[in-house]
N, C-alpha and C positions, 0 to 999 in steps of 0.2 A: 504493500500500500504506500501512493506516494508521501500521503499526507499523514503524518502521526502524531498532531499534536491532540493535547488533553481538550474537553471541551471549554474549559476555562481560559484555557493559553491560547483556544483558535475564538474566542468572544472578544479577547484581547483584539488580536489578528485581526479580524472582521472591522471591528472600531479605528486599527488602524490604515486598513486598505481603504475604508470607508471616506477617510481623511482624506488619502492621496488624491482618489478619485472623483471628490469636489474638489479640488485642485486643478482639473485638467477639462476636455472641451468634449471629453468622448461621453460617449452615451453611457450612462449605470447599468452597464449587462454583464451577464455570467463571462463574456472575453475579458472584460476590463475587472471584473473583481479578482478574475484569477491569475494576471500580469499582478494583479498589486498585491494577492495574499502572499505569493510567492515570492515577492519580495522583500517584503516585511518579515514575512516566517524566516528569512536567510537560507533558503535551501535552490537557490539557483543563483549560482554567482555569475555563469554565464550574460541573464537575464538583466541583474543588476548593472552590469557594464554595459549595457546595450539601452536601457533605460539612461544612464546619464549621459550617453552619446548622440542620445533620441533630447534629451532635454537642453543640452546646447545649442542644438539649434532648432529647438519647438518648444519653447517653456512650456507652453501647454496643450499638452498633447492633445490630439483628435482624434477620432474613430481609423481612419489608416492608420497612424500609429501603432493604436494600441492594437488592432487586429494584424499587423506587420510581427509584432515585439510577440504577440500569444502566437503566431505562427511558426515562428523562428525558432520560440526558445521558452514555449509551454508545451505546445503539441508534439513533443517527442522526436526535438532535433537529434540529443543524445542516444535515443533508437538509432538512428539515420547511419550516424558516425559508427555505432557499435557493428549494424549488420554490414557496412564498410569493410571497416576493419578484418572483418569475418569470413567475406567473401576472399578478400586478397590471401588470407589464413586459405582456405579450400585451393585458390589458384596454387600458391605455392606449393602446396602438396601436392596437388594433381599433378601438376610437370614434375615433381621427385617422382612420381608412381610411373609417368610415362615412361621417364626416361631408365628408370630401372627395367620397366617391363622390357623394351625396346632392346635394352643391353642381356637381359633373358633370353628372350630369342634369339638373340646375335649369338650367346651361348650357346643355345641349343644345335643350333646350324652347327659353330663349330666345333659342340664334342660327336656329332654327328661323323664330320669329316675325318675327327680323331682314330673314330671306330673301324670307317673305310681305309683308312691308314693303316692301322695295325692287321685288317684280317689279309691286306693286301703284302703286309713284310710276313706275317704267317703262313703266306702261300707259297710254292713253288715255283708258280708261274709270276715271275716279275715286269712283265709288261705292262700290267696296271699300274706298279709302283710310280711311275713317270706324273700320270697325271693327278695323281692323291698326294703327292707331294708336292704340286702345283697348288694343289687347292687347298692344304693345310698352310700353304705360305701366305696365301691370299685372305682365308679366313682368320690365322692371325693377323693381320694387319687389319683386318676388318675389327676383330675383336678390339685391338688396341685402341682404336681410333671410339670404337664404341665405349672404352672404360674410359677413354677420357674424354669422353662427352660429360657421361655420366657424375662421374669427378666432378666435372667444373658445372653442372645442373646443380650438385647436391650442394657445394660451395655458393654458388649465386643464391641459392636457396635459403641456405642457413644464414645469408646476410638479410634478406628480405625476411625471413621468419624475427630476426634480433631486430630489426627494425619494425617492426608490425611491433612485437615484444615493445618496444618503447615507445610506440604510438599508443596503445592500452594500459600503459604505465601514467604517459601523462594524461590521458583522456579519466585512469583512474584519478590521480591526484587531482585534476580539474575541478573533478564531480563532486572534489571535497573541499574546497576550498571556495572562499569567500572571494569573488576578482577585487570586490571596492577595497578590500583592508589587506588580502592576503591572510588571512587565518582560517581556522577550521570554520565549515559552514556549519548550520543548525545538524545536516545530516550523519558528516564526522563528530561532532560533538556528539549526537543519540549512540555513535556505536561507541565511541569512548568509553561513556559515562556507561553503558551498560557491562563492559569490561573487564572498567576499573571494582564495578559494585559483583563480582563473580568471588564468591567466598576464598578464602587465599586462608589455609593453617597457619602460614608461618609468617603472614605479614604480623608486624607488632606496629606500626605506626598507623593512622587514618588515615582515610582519604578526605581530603577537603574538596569544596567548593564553591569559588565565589564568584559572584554574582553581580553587574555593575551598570549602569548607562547615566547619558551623560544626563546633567541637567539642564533644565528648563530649555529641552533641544525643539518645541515647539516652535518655542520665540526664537530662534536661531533661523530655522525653514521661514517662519513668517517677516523676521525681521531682514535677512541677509538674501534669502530664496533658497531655495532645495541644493542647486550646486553648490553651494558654500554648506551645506547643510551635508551631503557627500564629503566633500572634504576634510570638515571637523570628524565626522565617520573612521576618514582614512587614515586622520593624524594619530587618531586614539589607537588604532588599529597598529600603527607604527609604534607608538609608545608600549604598546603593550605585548607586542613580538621581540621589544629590545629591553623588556624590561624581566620576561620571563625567560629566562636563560637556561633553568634545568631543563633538558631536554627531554625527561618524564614528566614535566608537566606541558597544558594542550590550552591555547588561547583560541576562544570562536567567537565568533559573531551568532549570539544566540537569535537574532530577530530586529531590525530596526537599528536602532542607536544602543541595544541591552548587548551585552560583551558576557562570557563566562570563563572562567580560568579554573583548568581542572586540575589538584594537583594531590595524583596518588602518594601513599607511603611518605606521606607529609604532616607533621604536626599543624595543629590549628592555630598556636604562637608564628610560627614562622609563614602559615597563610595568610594572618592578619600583619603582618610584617609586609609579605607581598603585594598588599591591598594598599598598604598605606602607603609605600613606594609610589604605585600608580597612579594613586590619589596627589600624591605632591607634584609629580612629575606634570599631569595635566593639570593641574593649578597654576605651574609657571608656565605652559604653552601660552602665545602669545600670537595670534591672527591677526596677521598686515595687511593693508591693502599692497599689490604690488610694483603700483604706481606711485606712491607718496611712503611707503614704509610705515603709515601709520596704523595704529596697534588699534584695530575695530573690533574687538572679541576678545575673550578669554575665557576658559571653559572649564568647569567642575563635572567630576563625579561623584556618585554616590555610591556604597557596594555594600553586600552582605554577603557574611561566612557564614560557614558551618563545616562540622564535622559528620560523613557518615555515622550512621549510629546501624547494628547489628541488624534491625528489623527496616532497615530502609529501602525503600525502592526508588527508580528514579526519580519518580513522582515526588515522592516526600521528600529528598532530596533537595530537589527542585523547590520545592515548595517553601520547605524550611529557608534555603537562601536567599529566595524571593522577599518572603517577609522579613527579612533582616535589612534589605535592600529596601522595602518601603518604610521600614522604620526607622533607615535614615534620611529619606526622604521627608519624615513627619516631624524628622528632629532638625530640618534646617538645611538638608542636605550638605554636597561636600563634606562625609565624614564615612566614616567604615564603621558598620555593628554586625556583631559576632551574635550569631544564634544556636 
């Protein structure tokens, strides 16, 4: 199932796409709500990139548009590419099959000729010998010519199979990854986070996970427009791939302007440590214009922790972090609360 959010987190979703699309000039139909659920949920980075490329030069978008953008890269472009991929997978084997069959036969001719060869030095009568050894000389040469056909098919082959191989590598990685920010999408995130929660004997440490987005990023979209509103998105997104450095822990883009940072086999002093890092860092970021240098923005977050607990599921997880995150939202925002 493409879509697996809780019904609470897609009421969210819904409110949010709802937003977008008073925003823009297309009609309020099932194409246009599913361009913007899908982008708001964070599960098509593709899409997201192609939306802010579509909005530099259509601030607001129109019915082509949005049925261009749900054509592209809702309706099952990433099908498109995969059965691609797939086919070139079948070509290249098919020509290994031929060309082995091809060098079997050649085989077969020549242990053929091998056999007329020997019953012809077994015989008495050597008058045959002349032309079986004619044709043993020819059918080696045929043979050899045929193994290195074959040879350089299997060779040519196994370069196109290692590169198909890395075309499926990135199209894997793509499908996980957020384009606007570079970090894990909502979808990399769900398999992490269900991973990280797989009971482990011998772990002694928690898993944490915190929870963040920016504030008052309404006014941000309303007061500066969406592309600037994107780019506070990206900045955070940078700040937050250079700020999480163990390479066991996993930064995404949960949905929107909301961020999570997952960090297995981690105590909950050192998660709220990491949080508060974050917190500082995008405190001192500072939004120029880039014509005058002058400093038009600065941006806060808010975050909530917590620790796995024994009977937790994603869900409560989630849930628990969440409200840590609105309850520093209730406390004035810009600050980290641990739940």
């Amino acid at each position: 199932m493409k879509y697996k959010e809780s019904k609470e987190r897609s009421a969210e979703l819904l409110r949010m796409a709802l937003g977008h699309m008073g925003r823009h000039d297309a009609a309020l139909n099932p194409l246009s709500f599913a361009v913007w659920y899908e982008s708001v949920a964070g599960i098509n980075p593709k899409l997201d990139a192609a939306i802010a490329r579509s909005i530099e030069q259509q601030p607001r978008l129109g019915d082509a548009a949005i049925e261009r953008l749900f054509r592209e890269h809702v309706a099952g472009a990433d099908t498109a590419a995969m059965e691609r991929i797939g086919n070139d997978f079948k070509r290249a084997i098919t020509e290994i099959a031929e060309s082995a069959s091809s060098t079997g036969n050649q085989a077969g001719v020549f242990g053929r000729q091998l056999e007329n060869l020997t019953e012809a030095l077994n015989s008495n009568d050597t008058t045959d010998l002349a032309p079986w050894l004619s044709k043993v000389r020819t059918g080696t040469e045929e043979m050899r010519t045929s193994a290195e056909a074959l040879q350089q098919q299997v060779a040519a082959s196994q370069r196109e199979i290692q590169r198909l191989q890395g075309e499926l590598t990135r199209a894997r990685d793509e499908s996980l990854l957020d384009a606007l920010t570079g970090t894990l999408n909502r979808r990399a995130f769900d398999i992490k986070l269900q991973s990280i929660l797989k009971p482990d004997p011998v772990q002694t440490a928690p898993n944490c996970l915190v929870m963040l987005d920016i504030d008052h990023f309404k006014k941000v979209n309303d007061t500066h427009g969406h592309v600037m509103g994107d780019k506070v998105i990206a900045l955070l997104g940078e700040i937050l791939r250079t700020s999480v450095t163990n390479q066991a822990h996993s930064v995404a883009r949960y949905g929107g302007e909301e961020f999570a940072i997952l960090l297995p086999r981690t105590d909950l002093a050192e998660s709220i440590e990491l949080a508060e890092k974050v917190r500082e860092r995008t405190k001192a970021m500072k939004i120029r214009n880039r014509s005058t240098q002058e400093v038009i923005m600065s941006v806060t977050i808010s975050a909530g922790v917590t620790a796995a607990r024994e009977d937790d599921d994603a869900a409560t997880l989630i849930a628990r972090a969440d409200g840590a995150l609105y309850q520093s939202k209730q406390s004035g925002r810009n600050r980290v609360t641990c739940a």
